[in-house]
C-alpha positions as CSV (number, residue, x, y, z in Angstrom):
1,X,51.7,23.9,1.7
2,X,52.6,25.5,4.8
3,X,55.8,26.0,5.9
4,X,57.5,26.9,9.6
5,X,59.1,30.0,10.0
6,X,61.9,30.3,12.4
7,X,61.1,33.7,13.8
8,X,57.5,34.2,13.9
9,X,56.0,37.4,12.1
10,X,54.8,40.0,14.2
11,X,53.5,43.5,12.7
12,X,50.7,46.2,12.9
13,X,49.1,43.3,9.7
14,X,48.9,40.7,12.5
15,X,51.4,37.2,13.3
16,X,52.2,34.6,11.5
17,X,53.9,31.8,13.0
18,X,53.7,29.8,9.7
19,X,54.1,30.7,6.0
20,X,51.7,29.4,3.4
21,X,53.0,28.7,0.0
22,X,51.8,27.3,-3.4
23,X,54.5,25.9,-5.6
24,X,53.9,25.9,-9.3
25,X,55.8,23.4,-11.7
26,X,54.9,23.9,-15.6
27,X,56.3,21.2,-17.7
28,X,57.1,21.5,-21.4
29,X,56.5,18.5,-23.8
30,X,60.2,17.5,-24.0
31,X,60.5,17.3,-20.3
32,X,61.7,20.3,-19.2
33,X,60.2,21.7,-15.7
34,X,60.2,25.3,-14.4
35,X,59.4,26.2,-10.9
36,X,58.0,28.7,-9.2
37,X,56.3,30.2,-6.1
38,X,54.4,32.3,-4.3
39,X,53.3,33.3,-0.9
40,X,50.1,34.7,-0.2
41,X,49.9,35.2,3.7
42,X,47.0,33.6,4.2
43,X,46.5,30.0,4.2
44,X,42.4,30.4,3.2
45,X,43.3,32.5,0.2
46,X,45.5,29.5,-1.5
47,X,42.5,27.7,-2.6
48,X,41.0,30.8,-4.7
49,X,44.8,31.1,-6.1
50,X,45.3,27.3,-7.2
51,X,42.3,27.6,-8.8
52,X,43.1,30.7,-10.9
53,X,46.5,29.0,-11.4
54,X,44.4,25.6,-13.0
55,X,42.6,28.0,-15.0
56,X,45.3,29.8,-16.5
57,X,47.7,26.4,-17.3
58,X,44.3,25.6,-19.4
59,X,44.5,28.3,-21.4
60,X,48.3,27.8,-22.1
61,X,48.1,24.0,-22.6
62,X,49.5,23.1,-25.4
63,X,51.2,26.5,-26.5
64,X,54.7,27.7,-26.5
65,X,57.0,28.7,-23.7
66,X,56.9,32.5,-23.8
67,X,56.2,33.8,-21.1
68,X,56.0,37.4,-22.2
69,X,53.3,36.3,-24.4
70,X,51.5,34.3,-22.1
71,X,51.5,37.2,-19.6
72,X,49.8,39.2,-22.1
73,X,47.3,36.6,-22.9
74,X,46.6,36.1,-19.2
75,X,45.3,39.6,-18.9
76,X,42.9,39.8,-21.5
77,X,41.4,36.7,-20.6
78,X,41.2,37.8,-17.0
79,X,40.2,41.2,-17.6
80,X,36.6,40.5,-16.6
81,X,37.2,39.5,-13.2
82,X,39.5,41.6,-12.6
83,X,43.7,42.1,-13.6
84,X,44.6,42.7,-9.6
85,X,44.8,40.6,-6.2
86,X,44.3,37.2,-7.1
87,X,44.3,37.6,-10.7
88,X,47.7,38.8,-10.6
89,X,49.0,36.5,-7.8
90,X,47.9,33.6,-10.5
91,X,49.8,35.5,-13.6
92,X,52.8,35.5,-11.2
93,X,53.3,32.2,-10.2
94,X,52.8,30.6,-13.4
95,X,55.2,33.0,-15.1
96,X,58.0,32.5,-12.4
97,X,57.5,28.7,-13.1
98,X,57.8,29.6,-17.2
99,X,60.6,32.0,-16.9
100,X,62.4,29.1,-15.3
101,X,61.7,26.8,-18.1
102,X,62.4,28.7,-20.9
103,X,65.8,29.0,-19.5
104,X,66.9,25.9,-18.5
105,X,65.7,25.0,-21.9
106,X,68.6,27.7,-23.0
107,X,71.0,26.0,-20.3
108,X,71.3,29.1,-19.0
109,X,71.0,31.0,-15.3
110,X,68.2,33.6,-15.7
111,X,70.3,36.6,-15.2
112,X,72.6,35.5,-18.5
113,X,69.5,34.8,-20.6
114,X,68.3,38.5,-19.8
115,X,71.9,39.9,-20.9
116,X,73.3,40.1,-17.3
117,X,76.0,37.6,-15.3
118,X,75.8,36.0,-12.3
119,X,77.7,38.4,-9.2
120,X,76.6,38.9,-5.9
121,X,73.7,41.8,-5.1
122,X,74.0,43.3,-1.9
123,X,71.1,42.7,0.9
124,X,70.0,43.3,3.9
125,X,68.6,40.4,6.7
126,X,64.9,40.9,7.2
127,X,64.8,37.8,9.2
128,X,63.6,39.2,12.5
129,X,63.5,42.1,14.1
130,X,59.4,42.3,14.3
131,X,57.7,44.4,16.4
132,X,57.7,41.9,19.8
133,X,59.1,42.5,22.8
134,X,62.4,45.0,22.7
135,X,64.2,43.8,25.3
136,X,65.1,40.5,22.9
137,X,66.3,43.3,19.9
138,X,69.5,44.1,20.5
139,X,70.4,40.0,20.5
140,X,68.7,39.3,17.9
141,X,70.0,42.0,15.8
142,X,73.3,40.6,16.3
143,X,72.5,37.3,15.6
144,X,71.0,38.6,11.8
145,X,73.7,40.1,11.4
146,X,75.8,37.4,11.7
147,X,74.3,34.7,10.0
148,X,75.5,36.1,6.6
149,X,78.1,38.7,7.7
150,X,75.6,41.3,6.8
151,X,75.8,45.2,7.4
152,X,71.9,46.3,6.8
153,X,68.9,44.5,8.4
154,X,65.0,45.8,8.8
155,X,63.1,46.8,12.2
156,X,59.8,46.9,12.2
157,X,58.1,49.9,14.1
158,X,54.9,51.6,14.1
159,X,54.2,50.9,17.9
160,X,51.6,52.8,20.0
161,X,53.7,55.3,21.4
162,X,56.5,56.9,20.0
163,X,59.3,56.2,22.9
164,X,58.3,52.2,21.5
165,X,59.8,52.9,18.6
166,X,62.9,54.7,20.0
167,X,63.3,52.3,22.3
168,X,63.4,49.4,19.4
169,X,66.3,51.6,17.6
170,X,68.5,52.0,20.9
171,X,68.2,48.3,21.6
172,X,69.1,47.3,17.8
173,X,71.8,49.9,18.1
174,X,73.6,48.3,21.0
175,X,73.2,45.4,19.2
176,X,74.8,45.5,16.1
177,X,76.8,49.5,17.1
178,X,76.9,52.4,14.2
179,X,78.4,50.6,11.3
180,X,75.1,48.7,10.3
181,X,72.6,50.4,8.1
182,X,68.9,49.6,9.6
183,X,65.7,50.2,7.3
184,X,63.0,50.4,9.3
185,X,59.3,49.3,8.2
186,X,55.8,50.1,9.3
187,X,53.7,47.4,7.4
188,X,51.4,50.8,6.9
189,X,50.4,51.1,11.0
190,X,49.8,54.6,11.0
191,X,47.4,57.2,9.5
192,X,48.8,60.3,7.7
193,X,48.8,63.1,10.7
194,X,50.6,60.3,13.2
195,X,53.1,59.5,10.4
196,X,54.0,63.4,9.7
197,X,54.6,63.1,13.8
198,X,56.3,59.8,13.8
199,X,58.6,60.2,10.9
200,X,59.4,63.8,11.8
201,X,60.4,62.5,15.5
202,X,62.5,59.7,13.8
203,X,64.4,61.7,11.1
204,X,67.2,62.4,13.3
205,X,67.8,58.3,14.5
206,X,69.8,58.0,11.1
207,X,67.6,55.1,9.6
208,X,68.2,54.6,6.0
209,X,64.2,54.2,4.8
210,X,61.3,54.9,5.8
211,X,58.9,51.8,4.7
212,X,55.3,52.1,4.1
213,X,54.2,54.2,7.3
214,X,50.9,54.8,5.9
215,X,48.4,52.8,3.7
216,X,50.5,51.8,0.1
217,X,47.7,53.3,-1.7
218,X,47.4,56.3,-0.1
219,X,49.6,58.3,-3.9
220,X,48.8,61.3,-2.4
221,X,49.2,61.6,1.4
222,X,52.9,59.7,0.3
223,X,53.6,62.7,-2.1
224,X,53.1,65.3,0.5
225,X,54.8,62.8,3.4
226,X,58.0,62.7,1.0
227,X,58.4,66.6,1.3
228,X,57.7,67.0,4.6
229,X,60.4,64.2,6.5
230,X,64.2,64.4,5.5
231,X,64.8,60.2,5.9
232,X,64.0,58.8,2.3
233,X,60.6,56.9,2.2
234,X,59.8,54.0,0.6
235,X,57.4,52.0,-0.6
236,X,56.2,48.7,-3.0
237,X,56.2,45.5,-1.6
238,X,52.0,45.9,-2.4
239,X,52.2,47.7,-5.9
240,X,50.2,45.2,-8.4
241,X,51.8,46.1,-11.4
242,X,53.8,48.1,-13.3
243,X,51.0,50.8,-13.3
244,X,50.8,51.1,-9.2
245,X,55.0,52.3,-9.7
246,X,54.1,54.8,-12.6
247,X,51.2,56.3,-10.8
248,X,53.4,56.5,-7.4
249,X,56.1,58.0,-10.1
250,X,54.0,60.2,-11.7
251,X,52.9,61.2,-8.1
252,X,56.3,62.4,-6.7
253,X,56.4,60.1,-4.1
254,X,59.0,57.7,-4.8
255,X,62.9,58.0,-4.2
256,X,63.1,54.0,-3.5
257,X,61.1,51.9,-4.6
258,X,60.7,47.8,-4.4
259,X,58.7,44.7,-5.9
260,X,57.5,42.1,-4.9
261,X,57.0,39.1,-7.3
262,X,54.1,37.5,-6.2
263,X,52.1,41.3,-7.2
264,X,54.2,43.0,-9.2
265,X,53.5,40.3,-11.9
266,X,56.5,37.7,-11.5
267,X,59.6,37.7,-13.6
268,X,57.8,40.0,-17.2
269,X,55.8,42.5,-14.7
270,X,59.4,43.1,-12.5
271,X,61.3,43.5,-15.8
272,X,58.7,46.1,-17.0
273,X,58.7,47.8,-13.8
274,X,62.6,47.8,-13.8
275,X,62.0,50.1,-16.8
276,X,59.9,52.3,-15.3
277,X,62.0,52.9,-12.3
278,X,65.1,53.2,-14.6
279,X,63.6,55.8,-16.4
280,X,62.3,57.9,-13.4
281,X,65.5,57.2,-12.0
282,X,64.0,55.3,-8.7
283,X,66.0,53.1,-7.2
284,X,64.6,49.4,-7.1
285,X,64.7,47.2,-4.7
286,X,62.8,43.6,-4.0
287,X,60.9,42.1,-1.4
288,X,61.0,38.5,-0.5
289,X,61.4,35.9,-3.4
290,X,65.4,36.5,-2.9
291,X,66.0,32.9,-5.1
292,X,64.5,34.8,-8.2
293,X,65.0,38.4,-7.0
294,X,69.3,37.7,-7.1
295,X,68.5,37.1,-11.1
296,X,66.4,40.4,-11.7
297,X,68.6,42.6,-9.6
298,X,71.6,41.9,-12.0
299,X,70.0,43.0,-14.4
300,X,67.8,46.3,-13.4
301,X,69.8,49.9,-14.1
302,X,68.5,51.2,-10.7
303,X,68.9,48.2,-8.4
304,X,69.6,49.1,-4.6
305,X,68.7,46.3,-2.4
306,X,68.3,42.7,-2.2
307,X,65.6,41.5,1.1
308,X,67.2,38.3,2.5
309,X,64.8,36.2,3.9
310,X,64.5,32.3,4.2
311,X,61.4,31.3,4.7
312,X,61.3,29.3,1.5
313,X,64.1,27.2,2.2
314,X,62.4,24.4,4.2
315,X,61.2,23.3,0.6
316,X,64.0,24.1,-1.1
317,X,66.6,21.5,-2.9
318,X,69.3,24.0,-2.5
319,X,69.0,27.0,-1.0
320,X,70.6,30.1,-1.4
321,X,73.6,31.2,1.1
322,X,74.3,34.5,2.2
323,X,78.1,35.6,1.8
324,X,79.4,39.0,3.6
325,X,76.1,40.3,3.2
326,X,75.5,39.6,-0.4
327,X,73.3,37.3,-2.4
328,X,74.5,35.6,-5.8
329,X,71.9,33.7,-7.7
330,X,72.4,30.1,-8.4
331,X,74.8,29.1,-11.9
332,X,72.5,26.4,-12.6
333,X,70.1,26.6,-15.5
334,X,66.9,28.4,-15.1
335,X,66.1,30.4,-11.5
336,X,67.7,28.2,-8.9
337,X,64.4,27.0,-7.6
338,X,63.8,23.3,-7.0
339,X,62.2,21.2,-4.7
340,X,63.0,19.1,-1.8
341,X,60.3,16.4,-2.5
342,X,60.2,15.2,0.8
343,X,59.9,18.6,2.4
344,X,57.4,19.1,0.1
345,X,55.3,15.9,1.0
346,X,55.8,17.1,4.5
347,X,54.4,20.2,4.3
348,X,51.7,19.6,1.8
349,X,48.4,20.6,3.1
350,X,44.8,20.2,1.1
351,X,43.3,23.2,-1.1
């Protein structure tokens, strides 16, 4: 389906106006149904991604819910065409959707069937702030920060010209004043010699990340951008798999780090990253999926920050509430995800 946003999406990877999701149900023989999701940007990929999605509930039919097993299976059997992008992407959705079974078959919240409790995770409101036109920031930066009483939020940078991006910090700044951390995030808009500039020109604004100034998969040029700017960088939301965080580990390059669920393998790839970034000591945080992302948080030894957005709501039965900036994850049994059926019909589009 394809969903309206309320703020569009504007960034260096282009504007979206509309979000395109594909919900996933799996249902277990006594009646039992996990949801998930996942958003894939662009509406022409979801065909590919339903299809991959058909193919893996084929190979499951019939077998039990474990998701950790079924993970594994999913790889070998998609090993041929590839364990990355779409493959991935498919292996996520469909364990989300499991994950959510196997705990409402418990009766239990995700987060206590992983050893954790329910509480709130802190987060910042990535609602807005995109890179359009800055004399709109500084109301809109109050307005995010008061639709959940938050005290972080995101800008996104990564303009043409350097006083752009100043500018875009002074107008969120009279905004919101001092008091409210803002990340800021390049959506990778620059090449590696205009970062080194950029981020060295920025390193005195008193920004609390550095996101993704240069291409995600550029290990290297991230390694030698880490020791050369004082504002921590960070980096993620595109890792698919645990592999991308232990190569970026094993790198150097990564003080914070976040994953997103749709790549980094749903709910069994996040819990083996949040391993990984324990171990290295990274801090962890997520990106998007905030519904399933309140679970995981709980229960990751180096979790930092929760994204808040709500562009999944429109479909959602109950949606999650921000409270004095925090997110708690529902009490219910399973994730918290559920459909509004008639949002759903809605919004249903043909694959």
């Amino acid at each position: 389906m394809i969903v309206p946003l309320r703020r569009p999406v504007i960034a260096d990877i282009g504007r979206f106006d509309r979000w395109p999701m594909v919900l996933v149900d799996v249902e277990t023989s006594d009646g039992v149904v996990g949801s998930g999701y996942i958003a894939p940007y662009r509406a022409a990929a979801m065909p590919a991604i339903v299809a991959e999605i058909n193919d893996l509930g084929e190979v499951w039919h019939g077998k039990p819910i474990a998701p950790v097993d079924a993970f594994t299976q999913f790889g070998k059997s998609l090993n041929v065409v590839g364990i990355a992008g779409i493959s991935l992407i498919a292996r996520a959705a469909v364990d989300m959707a499991m994950w959510d079974a196997l705990a409402k078959t418990a009766g239990l919240p995700l987060v206590q069937l992983l050893g954790g409790t329910v509480g709130p995770v802190r987060a910042y409101n990535s609602n807005g702030l995109w890179r359009h036109e800055i004399s709109t920031l500084a109301k809109e930066a109050a307005e995010l920060r008061d639709e959940g009483g938050f005290t972080a939020m995101k800008l996104r940078l990564g303009h043409p010209r350097l006083q752009d991006d100043l500018d875009a910090i002074t107008a969120v700044r009279e905004g919101v004043g001092p008091d409210v951390d803002v990340m800021v995030d390049f959506n990778q808009a620059l090449g590696y010699g205009d970062a080194v500039r950029r981020c060295h020109d920025l390193d005195d604004q008193g920004l609390y990340w550095l996101e993704e100034p240069i291409r995600y998969d550029n290990v290297e040029g991230y390694g030698k951008l880490e020791q050369r700017v004082r504002t921590p960088v960070q980096l993620g939301e595109n890792y698919y798999g645990p592999r991308d965080l232990f190569n970026s580990i094993r790198a150097g390059t990564v003080p914070y780090a976040m994953a997103d669920l749709m790549r980094i393998g749903g709910v069994t790839g996040w819990l083996q990253t949040a391993g990984l970034a324990a171990a290295a000591g990274t801090q962890l945080s997520s990106h998007l999926y905030p519904e399933i992302a309140s679970h995981l948080l709980r229960v990751s030894p180096t979790a930092h920050w929760l994204e808040w957005v709500d562009w999944a709501n429109p479909v959602l039965a109950e949606p999650t509430v921000p409270v004095d900036g925090h997110i708690t994850a529902s009490t219910r049994p399973g994730t918290g995800v559920a459909w509004d059926e008639a949002a759903v019909n809605k919004y249903l589009v043909s694959t």
